[in-house]
C-alpha positions as a Markdown table, in Angstrom:
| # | Residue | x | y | z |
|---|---|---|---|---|
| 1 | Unk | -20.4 | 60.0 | 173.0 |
| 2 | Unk | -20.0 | 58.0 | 170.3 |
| 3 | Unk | -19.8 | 60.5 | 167.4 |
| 4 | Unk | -17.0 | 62.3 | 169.5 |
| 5 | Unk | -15.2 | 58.9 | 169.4 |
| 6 | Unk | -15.4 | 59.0 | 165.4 |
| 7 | Unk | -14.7 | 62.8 | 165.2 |
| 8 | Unk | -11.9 | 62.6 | 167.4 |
| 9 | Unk | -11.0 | 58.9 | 165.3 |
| 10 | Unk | -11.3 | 60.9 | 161.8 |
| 11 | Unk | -9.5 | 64.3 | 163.2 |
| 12 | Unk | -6.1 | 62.0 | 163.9 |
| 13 | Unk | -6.2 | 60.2 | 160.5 |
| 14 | Unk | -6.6 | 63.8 | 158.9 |
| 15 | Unk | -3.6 | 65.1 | 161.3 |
| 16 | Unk | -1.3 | 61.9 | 160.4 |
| 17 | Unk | -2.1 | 62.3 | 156.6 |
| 18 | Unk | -1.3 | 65.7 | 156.5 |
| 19 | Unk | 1.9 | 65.3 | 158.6 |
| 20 | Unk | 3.1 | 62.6 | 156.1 |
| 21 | Unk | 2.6 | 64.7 | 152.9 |
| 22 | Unk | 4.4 | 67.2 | 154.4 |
| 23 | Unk | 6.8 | 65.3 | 155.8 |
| 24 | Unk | 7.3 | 63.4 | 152.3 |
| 25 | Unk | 7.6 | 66.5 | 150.2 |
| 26 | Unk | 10.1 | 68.4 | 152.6 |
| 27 | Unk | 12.6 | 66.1 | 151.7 |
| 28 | Unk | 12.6 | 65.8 | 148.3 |
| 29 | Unk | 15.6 | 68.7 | 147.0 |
| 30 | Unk | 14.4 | 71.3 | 144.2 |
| 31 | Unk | 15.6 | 71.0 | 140.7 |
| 32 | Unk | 18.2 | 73.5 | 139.6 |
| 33 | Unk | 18.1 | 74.2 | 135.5 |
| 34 | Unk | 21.6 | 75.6 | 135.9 |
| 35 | Unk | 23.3 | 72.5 | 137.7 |
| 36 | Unk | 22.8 | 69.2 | 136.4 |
| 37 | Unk | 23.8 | 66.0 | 139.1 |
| 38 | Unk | 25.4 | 64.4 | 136.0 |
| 39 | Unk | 26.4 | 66.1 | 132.4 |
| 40 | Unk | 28.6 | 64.1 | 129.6 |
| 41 | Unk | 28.8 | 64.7 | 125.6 |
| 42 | Unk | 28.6 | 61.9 | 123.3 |
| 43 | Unk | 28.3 | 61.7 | 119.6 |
| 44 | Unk | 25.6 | 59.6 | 118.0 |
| 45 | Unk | 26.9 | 57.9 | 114.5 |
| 46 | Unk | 24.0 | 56.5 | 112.2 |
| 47 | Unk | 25.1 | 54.7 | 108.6 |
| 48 | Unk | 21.7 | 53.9 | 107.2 |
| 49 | Unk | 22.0 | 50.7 | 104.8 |
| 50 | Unk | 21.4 | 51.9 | 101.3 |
| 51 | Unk | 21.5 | 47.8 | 99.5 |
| 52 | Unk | 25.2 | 47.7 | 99.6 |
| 53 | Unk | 26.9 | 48.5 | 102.6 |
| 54 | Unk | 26.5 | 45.5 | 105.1 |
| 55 | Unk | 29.6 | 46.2 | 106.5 |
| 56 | Unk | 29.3 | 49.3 | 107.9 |
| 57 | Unk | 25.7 | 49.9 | 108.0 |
| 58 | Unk | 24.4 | 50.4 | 111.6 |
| 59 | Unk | 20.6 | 51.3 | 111.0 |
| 60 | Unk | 18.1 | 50.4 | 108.2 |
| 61 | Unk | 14.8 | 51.3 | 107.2 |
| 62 | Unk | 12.0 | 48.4 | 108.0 |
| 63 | Unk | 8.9 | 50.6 | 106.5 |
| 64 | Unk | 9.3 | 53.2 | 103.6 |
| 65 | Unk | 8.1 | 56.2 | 103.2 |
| 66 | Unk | 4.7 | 56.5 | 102.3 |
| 67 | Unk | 4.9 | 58.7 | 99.4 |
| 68 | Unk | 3.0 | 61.5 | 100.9 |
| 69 | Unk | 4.9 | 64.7 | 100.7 |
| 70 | Unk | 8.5 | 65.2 | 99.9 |
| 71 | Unk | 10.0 | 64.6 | 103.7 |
| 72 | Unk | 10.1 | 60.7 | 104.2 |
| 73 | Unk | 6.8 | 60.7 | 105.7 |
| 74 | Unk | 6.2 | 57.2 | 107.7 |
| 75 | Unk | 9.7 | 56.3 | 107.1 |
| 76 | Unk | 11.1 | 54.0 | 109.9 |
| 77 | Unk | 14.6 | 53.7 | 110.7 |
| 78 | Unk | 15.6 | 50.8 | 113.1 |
| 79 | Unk | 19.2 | 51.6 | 114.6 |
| 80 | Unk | 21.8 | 50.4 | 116.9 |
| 81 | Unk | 24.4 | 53.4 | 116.5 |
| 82 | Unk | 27.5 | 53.6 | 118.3 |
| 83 | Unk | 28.5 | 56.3 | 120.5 |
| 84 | Unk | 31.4 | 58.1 | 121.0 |
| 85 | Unk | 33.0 | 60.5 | 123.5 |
| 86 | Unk | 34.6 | 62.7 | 120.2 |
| 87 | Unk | 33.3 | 63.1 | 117.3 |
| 88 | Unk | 35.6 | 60.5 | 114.6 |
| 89 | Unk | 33.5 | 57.5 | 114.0 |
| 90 | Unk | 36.2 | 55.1 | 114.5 |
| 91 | Unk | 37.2 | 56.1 | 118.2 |
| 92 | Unk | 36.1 | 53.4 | 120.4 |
| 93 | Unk | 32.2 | 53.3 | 121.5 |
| 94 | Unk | 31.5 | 53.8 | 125.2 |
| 95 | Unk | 27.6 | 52.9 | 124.0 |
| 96 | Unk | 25.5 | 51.8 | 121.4 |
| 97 | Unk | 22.2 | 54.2 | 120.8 |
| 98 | Unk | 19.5 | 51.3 | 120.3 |
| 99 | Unk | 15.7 | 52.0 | 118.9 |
| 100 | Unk | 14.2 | 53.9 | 116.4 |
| 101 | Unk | 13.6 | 57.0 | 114.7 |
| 102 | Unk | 10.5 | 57.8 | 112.1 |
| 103 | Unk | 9.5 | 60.9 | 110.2 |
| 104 | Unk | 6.3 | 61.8 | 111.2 |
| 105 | Unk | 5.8 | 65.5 | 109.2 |
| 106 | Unk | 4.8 | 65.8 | 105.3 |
| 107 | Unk | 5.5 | 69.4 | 105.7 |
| 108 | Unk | 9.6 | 69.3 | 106.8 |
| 109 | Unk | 12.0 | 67.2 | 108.0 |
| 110 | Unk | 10.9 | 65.8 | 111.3 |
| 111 | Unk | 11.8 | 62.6 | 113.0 |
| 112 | Unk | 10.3 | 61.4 | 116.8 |
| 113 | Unk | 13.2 | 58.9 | 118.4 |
| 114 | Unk | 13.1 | 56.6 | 120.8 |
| 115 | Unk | 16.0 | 54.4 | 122.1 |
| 116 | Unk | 18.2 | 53.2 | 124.9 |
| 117 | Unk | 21.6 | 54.1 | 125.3 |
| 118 | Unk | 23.6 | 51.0 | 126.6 |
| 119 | Unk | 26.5 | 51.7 | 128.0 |
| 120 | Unk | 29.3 | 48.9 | 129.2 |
| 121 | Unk | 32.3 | 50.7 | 129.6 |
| 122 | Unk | 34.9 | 51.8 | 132.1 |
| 123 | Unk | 33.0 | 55.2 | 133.0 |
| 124 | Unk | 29.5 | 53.7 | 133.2 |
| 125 | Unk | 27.5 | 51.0 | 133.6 |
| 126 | Unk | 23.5 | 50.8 | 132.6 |
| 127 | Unk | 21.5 | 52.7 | 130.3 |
| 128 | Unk | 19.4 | 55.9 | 129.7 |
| 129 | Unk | 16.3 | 56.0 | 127.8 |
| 130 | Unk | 15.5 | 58.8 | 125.5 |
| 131 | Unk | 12.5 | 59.8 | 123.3 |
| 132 | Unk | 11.2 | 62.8 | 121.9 |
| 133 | Unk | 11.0 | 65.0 | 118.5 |
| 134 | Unk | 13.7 | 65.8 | 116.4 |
| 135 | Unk | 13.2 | 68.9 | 114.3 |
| 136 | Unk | 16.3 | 68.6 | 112.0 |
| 137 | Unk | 16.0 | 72.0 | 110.9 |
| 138 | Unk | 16.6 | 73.5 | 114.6 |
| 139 | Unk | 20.4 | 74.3 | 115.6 |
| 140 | Unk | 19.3 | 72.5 | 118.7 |
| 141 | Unk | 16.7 | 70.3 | 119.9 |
| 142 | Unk | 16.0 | 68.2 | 123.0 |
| 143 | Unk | 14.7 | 65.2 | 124.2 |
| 144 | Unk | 13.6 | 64.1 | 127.4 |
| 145 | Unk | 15.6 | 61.1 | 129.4 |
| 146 | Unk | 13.3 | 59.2 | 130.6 |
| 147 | Unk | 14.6 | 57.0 | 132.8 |
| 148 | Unk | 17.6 | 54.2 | 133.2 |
| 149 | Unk | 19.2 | 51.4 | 134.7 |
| 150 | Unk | 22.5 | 51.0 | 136.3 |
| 151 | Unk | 24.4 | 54.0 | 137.0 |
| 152 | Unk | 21.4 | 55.8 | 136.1 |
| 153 | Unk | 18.9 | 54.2 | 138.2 |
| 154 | Unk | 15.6 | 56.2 | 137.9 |
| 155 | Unk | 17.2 | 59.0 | 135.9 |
| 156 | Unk | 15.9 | 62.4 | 134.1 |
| 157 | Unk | 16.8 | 65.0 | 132.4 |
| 158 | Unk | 17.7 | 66.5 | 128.7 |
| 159 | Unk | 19.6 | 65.2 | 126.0 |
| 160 | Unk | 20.4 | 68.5 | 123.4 |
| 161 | Unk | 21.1 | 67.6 | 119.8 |
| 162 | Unk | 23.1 | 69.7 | 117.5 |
| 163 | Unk | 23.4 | 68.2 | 114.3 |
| 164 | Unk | 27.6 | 68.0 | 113.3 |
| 165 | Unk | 27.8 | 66.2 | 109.9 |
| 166 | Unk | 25.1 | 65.5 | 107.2 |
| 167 | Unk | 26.2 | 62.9 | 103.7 |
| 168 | Unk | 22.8 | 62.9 | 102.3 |
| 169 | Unk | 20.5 | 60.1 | 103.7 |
| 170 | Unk | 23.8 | 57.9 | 104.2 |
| 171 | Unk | 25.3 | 58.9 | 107.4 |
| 172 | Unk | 24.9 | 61.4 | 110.1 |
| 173 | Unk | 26.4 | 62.8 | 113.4 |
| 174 | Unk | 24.5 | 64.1 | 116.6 |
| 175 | Unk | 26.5 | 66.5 | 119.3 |
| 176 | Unk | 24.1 | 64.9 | 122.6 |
| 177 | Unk | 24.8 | 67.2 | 125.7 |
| 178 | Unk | 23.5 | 65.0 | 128.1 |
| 179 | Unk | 22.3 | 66.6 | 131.5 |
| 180 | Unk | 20.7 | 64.6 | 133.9 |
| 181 | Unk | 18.8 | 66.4 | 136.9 |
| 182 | Unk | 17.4 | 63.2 | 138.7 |
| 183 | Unk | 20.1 | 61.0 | 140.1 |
| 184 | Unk | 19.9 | 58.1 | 142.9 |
């Protein structure tokens, strides 16, 4: 009798359990590649310092490159970039792109970023993180959003560079198509 009671005892636990993962995952909706919840374009300005340009300079290196290879390897680049919705530096910022970038390949040009997009203007509020490599030789190359505040609570997706405008190791300019597949 009383192993009945605990067969019968475990049988409704497995029951409930498997009702509630099904339950659970039933109402979570499918992610469509093709149609983003959210999608913007911004451009991402960097002026790294060079000694003489305090002005204007919005990132700087904080550890040189280590001499190994001729690709900056171990450089690291400390930013806080602003961001645009065109692509002239002096239109007004609707963010500032906030973190890091080093090159981590002795072989090529290669730098793995990671930063925050803070956004306080009329069209949002919050901020997105992003992180991932940057092969600067690609046409195009993505990182993953990683998450956010804000207007993008709990937010993921792509952000797709495409390089725009290259002065030597003085200033460049990101295209960042933005999609975003996880919105709350």
């Amino acid at each position: 009798m009383r192993s009945l009671v605990v067969k019968s005892c475990c049988l409704f636990f497995l029951i409930l359990f498997v009702s509630q993962h099904y339950s659970v995952s039933a109402t979570k909706k499918p992610l469509d590649p093709k149609k983003p919840c959210k999608r913007f374009v911004l451009y991402y300005h960097d002026i790294l310092f060079d000694g003489d340009d305090v002005a204007n300079a919005t990132s700087a290196t904080s550890a040189n490159a280590t001499g190994l290879g001729n690709f900056n390897f171990g450089k690291l680049v400390v930013f806080n970039d602003p961001m645009t919705k065109d692509q002239h530096l002096l239109s007004p910022p609707v963010a500032r792109a906030q973190g890091f970038y080093f090159y981590d390949l002795k072989t090529n040009y290669n730098a793995w970023f990671a930063y925050t997009l803070v956004f306080n203007s009329s069209d949002y509020k919050g901020t997105l993180n992003i992180m991932g490599a940057n092969i600067a030789m690609e046409k195009t190359r993505e990182l993953s959003v990683v998450g956010g505040t804000g207007d993008f609570f709990m937010t993921r997706g792509i952000a797709t560079f495409e390089t725009m405008s290259i002065e030597g190791f003085k200033y460049f300019r990101l295209k960042m198509d933005i999609k975003l597949y996880e919105c709350y």
